[in-house]
N, C-alpha and C positions, 0 to 999 in steps of 0.2 A: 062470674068474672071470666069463667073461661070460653063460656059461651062468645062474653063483648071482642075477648082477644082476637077469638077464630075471625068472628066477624072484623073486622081491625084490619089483619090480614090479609084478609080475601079481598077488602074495599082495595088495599093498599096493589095489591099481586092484579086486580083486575087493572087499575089507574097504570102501572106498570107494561103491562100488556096491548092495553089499547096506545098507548105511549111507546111502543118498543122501536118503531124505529127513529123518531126523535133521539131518543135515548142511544141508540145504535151508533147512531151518526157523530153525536156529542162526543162518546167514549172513543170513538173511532178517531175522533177531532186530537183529543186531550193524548193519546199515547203518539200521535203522529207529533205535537208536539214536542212532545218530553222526548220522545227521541231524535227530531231534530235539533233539538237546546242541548241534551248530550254529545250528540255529533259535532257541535260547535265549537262547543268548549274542548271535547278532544282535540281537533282542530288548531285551535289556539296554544292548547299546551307543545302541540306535535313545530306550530310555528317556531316559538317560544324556543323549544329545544335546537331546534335547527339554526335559528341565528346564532344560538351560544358554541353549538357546536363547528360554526363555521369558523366564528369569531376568534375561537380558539384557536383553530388551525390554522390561521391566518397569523397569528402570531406566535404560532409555533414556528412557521415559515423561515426558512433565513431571505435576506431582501434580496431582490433581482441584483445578481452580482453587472450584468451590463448595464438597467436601468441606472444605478448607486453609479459607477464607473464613466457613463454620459454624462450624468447631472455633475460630477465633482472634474471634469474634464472642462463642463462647458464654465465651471466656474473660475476654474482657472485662465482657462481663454479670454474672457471679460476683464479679469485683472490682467495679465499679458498686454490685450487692447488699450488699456486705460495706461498703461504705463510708454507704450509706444505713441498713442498721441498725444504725450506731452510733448516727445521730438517732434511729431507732426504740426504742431500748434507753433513751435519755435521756427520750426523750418520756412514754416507758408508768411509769418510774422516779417521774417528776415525777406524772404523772396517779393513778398508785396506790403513794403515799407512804406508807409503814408507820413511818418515823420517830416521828412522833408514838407512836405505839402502840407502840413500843419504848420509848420514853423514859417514860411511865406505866407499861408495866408490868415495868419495874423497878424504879419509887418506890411500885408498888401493893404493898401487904398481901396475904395469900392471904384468900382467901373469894368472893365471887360475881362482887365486880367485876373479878378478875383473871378469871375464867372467862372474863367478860362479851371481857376485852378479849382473850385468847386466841382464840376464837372469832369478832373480829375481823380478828385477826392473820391466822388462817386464811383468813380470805376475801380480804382483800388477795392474803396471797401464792398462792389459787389463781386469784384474778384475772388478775394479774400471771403466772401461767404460760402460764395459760388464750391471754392477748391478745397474748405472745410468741409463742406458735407460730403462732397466725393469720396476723399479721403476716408474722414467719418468711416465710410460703410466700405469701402474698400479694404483698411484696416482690419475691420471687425469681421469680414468675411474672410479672408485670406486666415486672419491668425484660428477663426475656428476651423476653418477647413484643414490648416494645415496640421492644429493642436489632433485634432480628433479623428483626424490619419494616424498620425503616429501613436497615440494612446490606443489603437484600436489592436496595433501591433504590439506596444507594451502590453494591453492586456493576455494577448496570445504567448505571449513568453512568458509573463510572472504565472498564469494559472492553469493547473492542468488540464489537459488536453479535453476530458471530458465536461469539466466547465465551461470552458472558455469559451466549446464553439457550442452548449446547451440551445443559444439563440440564432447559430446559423444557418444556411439555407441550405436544404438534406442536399449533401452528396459534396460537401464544403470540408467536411472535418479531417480527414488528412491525421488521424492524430498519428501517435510516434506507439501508445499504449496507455493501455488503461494506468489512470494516474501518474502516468509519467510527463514531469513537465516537456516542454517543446523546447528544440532548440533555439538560439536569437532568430527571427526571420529579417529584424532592420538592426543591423550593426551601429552604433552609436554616432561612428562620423553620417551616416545618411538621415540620422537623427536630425543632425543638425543641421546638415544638409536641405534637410525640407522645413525646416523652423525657421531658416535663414532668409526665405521666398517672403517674408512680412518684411525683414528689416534689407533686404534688397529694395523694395517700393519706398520704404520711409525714409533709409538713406542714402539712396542711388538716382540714378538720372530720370527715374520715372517718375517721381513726387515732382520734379523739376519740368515734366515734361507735361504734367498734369496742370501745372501753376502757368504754364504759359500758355496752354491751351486754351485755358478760362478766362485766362487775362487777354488772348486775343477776341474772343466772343464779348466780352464783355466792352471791350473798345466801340465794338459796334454796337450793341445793343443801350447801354447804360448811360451814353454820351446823351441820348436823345430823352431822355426825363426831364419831363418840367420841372422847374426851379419855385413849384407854389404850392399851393395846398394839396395837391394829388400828392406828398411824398411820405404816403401813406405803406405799412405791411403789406398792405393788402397790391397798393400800387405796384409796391418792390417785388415780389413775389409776382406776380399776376406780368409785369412790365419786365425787366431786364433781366432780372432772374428765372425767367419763364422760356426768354428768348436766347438765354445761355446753354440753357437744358435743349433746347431745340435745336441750336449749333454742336453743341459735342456729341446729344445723343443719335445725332441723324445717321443712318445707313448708311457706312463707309463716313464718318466723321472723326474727330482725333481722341472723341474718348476708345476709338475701337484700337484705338493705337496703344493708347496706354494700356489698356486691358490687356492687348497682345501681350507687351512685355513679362505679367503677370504670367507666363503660359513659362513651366521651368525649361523646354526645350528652344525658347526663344530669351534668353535671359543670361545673364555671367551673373553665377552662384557661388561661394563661397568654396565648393568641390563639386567641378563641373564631371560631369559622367564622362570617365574613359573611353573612348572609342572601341568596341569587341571584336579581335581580333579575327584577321577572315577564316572559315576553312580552309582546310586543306582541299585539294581536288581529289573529289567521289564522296566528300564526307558528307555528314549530315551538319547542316548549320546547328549550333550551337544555343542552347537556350538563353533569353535574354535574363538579364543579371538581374539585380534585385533593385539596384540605383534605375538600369530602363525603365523595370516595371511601375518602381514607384513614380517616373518622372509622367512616364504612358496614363498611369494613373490620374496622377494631378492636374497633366493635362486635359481627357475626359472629363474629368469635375470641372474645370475654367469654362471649356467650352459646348457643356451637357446646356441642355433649355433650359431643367430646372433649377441651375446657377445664374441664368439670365432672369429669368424670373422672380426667384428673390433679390437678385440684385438692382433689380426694377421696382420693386415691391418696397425695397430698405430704404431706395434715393426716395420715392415717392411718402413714404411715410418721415425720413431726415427732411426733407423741404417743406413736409405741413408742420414738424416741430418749429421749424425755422419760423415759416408766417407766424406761428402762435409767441413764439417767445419775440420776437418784434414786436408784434400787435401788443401785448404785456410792455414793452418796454418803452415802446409808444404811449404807455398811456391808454391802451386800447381803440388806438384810431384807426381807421381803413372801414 
């Protein structure tokens, strides 16, 4: 038996042999796996851990005191808006009153003077669209710009210094010391002073200036719709409401007018900025007050591109809600 063993062996140890680099290659195979299938799974654990440990910090985090301060600003602005044009809604109501023209032309006869007063009708109510949507986005721009000036400067007084300006642009912070809050930078009446620039537009002569400008565009444009199946969303929009847009918005047209008035150094506000008194002779002029700065202020935002631009962006997008809530109302015609 011991003999068969040896023999056993040796068959085995030669077969091994003549076989060794097969063999080589396999084992060489089998460890590159297992250590790559190790490495994977470390891998994964090393993942695993890193998102938990992110996740955590992230909710350790306290929330971006400017982001949280934006979003509850802008939301305030929106309610502000909605509550201002409900006077704008009454005001345009009153200034392009179709009543009358309702109440004639349903005691009117058919024949010229019903046409007469149909074609009326029409220009009221694309007046009255026409100086909704204006307003609309006029409103809503003005009251955030103006909200979120002034909140920008509440924020800088309620929180200390090395808060408030965490998000400012280096060489902005001015603070007073560490932790120490700041003193008021806008005094209260200039508060309201620049809050005041929405309901100067909604109830002062430029809402009035805006209704008649649309209403004179509109005379011209809206007269000439046919009286037959074209009086379609798509017709109204595309036809007299297109041709409105075209007369107020034209270079040097009267929406740039009403816009102006919107500029606080061209406007009667609630507290008109003092005139700063001169120097004396040799002196140095005197720094501009806080009321200039913000008015210098306001006024770059009215008149910056990129206030043209969304103000171009807001009508354009207020005018397709318009087509679409017609077209809806229509029935879906056009």
């Amino acid at each position: 038996s011991a003999w068969l063993w040896r023999a056993r062996r040796a068959a085995m140890l030669g077969w091994a042999w003549r076989r060794r680099r097969p063999i080589l290659w396999a084992a060489t195979a089998g460890a590159c796996g297992y250590v790559g299938y190790y490495l994977w799974q470390r891998q994964r654990e090393i993942r695993f851990i890193y998102r938990e440990v992110t996740r955590a910090l992230e909710a350790a985090k306290p929330p971006n005191r400017l982001r949280v301060h934006f979003a509850q600003t802008q939301r305030n602005a929106d309610v502000v808006a909605l509550e201002k044009l409900a006077a704008v809604r009454d005001r345009l109501r009153a200034l392009h009153d179709s009543e009358p023209i309702r109440k004639e032309l349903r005691s009117c006869a058919s024949g010229g003077r019903k046409v007469a007063l149909w074609n009326d009708l029409t220009v009221v109510a694309v007046a009255r669209a026409a100086a909704a949507v204006y307003a609309l986005v006029i409103v809503v721009l003005l009251t955030r710009v103006t909200m979120n000036l002034v909140a920008r400067h509440l924020l800088l007084d309620q929180c200390p210094a090395d808060d408030a300006h965490a998000g400012d642009a280096p060489g902005t912070r001015g603070s007073e010391g560490e932790g120490c809050a700041r003193p008021p930078t806008v005094p209260q009446d200039l508060q309201r002073r620049v809050l005041s620039i929405t309901d100067h537009f909604t109830k002062g002569p430029a809402l009035v200036l805006l209704a008649e400008a649309v209403y004179a565009e509109a005379c011209d444009s809206a007269r000439t719709l046919p009286l037959d199946a074209s009086w379609t969303a798509r017709a109204l929009c595309a036809g007299p409401l297109a041709r409105v847009r075209e007369g107020l918005e034209a270079p040097g047209g009267k929406l740039a007018a009403v816009c102006a008035s919107l500029v606080p150094g061209a406007s009667d506000l609630a507290a008109p900025v003092p005139p700063s008194p001169a120097p004396p002779p040799g002196a140095h002029p005197p720094l501009p007050s806080k009321a200039e700065l913000l008015d210098e202020e306001l006024g770059a935002i009215f008149r910056s591109a990129p206030f043209a631009v969304v103000f171009r962006q807001a009508l354009d997008g207020a005018f397709e809600e318009l087509e679409r809530h017609l077209a809806s109302r229509a029935g879906g015609g056009g």
